[in-house]
Backbone as a chain_set.jsonl record, in Angstrom:
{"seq": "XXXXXXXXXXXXXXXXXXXXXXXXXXXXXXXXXXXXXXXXXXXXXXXXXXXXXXXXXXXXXXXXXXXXXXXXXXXXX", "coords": {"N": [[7.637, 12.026, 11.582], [5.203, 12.619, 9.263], [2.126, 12.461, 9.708], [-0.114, 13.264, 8.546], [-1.731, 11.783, 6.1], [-3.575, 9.982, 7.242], [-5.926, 11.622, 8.42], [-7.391, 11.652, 5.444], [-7.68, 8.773, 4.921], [-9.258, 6.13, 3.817], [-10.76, 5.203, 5.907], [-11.021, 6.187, 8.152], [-12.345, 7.08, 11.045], [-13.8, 4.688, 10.909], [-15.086, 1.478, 12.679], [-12.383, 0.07, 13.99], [-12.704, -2.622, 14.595], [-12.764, -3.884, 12.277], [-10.024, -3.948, 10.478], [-8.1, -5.346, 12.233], [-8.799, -8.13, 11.659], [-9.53, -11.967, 11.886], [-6.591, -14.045, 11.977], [-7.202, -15.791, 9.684], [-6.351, -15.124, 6.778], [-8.879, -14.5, 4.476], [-10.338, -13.524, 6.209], [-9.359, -10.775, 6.267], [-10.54, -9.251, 3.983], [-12.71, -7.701, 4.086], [-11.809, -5.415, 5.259], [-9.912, -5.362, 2.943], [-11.177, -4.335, 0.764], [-11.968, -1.851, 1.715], [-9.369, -0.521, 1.787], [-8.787, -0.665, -0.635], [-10.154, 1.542, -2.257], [-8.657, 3.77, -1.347], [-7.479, 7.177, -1.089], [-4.986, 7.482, 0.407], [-3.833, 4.755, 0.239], [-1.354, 3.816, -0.703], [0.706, 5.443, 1.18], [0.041, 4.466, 3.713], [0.522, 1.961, 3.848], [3.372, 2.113, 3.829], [3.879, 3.329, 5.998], [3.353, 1.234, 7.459], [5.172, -0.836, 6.291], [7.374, 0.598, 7.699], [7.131, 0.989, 10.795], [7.292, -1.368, 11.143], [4.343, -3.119, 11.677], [2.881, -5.204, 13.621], [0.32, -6.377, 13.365], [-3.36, -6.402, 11.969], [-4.824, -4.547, 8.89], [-3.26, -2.699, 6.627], [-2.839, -0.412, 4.237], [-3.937, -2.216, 2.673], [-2.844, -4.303, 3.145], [-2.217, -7.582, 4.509], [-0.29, -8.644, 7.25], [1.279, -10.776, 6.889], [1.258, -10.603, 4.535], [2.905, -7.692, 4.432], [5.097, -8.889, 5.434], [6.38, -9.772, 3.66], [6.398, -8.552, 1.155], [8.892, -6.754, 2.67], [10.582, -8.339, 2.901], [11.08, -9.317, -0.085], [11.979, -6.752, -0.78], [14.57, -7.029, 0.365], [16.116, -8.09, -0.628], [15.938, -7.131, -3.716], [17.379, -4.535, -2.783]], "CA": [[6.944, 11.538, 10.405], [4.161, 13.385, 8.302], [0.625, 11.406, 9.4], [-1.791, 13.72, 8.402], [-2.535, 10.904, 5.401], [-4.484, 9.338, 8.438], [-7.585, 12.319, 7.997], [-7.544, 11.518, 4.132], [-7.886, 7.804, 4.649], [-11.105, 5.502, 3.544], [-11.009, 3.974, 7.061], [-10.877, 7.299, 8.93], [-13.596, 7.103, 11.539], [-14.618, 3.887, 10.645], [-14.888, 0.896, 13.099], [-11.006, -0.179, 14.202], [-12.42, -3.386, 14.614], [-12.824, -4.307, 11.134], [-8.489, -3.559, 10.13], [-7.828, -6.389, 12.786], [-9.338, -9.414, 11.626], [-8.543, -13.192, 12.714], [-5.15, -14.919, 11.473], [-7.175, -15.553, 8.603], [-6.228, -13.934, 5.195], [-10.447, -14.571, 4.136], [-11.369, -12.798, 6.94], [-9.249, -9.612, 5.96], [-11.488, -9.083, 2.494], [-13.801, -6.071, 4.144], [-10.55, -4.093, 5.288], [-8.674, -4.749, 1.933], [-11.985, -3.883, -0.061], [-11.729, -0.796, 1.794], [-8.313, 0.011, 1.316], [-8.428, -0.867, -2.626], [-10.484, 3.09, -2.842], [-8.129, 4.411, -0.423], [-6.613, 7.843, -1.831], [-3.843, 7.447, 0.918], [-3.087, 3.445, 0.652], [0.464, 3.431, -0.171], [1.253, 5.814, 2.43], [-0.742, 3.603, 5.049], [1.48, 1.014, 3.546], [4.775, 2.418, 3.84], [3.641, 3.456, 7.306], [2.96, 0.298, 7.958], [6.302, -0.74, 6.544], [8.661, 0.826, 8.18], [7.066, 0.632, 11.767], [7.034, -3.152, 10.803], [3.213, -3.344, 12.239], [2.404, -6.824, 13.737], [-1.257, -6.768, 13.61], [-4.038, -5.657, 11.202], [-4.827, -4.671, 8.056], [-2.53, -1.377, 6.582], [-2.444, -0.155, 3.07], [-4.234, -3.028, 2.0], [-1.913, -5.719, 3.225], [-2.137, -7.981, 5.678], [1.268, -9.014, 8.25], [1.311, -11.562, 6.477], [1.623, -9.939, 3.166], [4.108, -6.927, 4.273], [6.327, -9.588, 5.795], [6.835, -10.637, 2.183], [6.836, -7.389, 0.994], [9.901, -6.298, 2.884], [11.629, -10.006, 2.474], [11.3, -8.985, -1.323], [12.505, -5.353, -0.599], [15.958, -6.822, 1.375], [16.721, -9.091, -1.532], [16.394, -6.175, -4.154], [18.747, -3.617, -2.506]], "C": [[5.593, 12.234, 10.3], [3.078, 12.034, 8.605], [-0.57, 11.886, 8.999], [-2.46, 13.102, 7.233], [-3.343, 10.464, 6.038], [-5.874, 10.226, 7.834], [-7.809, 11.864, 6.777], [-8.055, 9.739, 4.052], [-9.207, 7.364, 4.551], [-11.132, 5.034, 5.338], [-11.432, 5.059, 8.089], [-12.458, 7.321, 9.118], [-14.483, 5.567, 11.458], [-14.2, 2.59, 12.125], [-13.677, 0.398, 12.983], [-11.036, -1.793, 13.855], [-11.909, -4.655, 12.934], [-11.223, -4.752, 10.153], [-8.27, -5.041, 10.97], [-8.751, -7.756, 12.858], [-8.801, -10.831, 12.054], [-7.274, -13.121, 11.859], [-5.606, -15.292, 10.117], [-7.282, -14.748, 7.28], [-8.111, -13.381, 4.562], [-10.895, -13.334, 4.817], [-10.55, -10.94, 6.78], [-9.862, -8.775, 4.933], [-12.166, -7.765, 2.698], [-12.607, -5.206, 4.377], [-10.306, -3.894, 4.261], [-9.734, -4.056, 0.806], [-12.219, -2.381, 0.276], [-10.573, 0.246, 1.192], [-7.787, -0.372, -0.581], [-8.908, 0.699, -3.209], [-10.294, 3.572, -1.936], [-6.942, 5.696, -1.089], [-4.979, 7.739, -0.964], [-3.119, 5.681, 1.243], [-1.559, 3.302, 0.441], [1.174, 4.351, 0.921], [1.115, 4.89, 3.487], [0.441, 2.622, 4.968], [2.958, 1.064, 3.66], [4.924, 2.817, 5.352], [4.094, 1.977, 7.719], [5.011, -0.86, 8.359], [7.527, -1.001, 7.566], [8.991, 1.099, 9.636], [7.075, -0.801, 11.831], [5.534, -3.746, 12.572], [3.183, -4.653, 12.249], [1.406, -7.136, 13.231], [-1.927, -5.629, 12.289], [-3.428, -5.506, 9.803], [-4.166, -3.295, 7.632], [-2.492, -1.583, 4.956], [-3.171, -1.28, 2.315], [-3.139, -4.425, 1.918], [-2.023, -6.143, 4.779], [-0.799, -8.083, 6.557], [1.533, -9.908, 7.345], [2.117, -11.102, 4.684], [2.906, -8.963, 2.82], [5.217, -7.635, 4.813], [7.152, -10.084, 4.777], [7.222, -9.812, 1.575], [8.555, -6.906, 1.542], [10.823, -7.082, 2.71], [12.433, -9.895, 1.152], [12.53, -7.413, -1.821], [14.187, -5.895, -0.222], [16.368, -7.797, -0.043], [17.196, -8.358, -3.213], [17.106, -5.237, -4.016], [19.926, -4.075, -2.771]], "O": [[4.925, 12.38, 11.324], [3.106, 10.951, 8.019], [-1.68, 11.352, 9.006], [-3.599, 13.507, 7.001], [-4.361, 10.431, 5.347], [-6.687, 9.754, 7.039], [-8.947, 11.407, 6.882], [-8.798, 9.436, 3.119], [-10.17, 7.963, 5.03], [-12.036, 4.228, 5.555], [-12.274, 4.702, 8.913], [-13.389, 7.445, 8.322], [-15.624, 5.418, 11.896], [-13.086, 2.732, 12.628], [-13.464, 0.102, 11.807], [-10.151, -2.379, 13.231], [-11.176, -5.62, 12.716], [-11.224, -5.653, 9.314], [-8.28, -6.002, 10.201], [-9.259, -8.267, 13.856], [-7.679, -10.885, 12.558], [-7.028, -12.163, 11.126], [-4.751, -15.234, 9.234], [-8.139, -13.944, 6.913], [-8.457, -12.227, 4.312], [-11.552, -12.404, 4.348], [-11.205, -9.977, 7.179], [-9.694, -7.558, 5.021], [-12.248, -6.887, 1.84], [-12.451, -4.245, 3.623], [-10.272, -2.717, 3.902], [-9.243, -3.279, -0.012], [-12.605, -1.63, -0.62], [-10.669, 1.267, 0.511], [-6.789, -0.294, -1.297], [-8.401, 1.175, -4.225], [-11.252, 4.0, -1.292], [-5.824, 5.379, -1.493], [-3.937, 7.895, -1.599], [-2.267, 5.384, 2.08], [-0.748, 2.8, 1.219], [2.187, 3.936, 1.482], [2.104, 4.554, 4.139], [1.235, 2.491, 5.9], [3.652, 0.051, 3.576], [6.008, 2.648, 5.911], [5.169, 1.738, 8.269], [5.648, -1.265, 9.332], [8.204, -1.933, 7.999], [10.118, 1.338, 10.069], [6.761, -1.288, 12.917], [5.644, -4.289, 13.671], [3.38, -5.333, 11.243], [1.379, -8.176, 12.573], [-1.432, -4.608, 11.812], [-2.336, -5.9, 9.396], [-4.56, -2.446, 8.432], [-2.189, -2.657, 4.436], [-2.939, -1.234, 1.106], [-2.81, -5.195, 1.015], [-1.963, -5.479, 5.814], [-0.142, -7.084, 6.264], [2.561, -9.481, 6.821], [3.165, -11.332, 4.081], [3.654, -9.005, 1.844], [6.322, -7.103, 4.718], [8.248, -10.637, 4.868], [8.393, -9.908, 1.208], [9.382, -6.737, 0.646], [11.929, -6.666, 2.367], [13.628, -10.124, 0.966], [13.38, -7.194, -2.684], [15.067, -5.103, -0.558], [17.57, -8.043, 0.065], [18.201, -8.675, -3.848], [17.657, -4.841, -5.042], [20.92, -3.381, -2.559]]}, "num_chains": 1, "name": "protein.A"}
């Protein structure tokens, strides 16, 4: 898989800790405000996807969010 979206991303270089916020959705707000002027967010997101990431914030979605995401995805095919 093609990651060189990674250099292109808004987050690139930036504190890690910030992507892994608590369990709550609130407290993801500075990641996803990042990833809202992210030229590579739906990659991040499809990354995120299709390694089915536990943790953190990707593409502008929380676990929480792409768990729903793909729920939605298996019900459309």
């Amino acid at each position: 898989m093609n990651m060189s979206w990674r250099n292109k991303a808004a987050c690139h270089g930036l504190d890690a800790s910030i992507f892994y916020p608590g369990d709550d959705d609130d407290d993801a707000r500075q990641a996803k405000e990042i990833c809202d002027g992210c030229p590579v967010q739906e990659a991040c997101l499809e990354h995120a996807l299709t390694r089915r990431e536990k943790e953190g914030v990707w593409g502008g979605c929380t676990e929480r969010e792409r768990r729903r995401i793909i729920r939605q995805r298996r019900r459309t095919a």
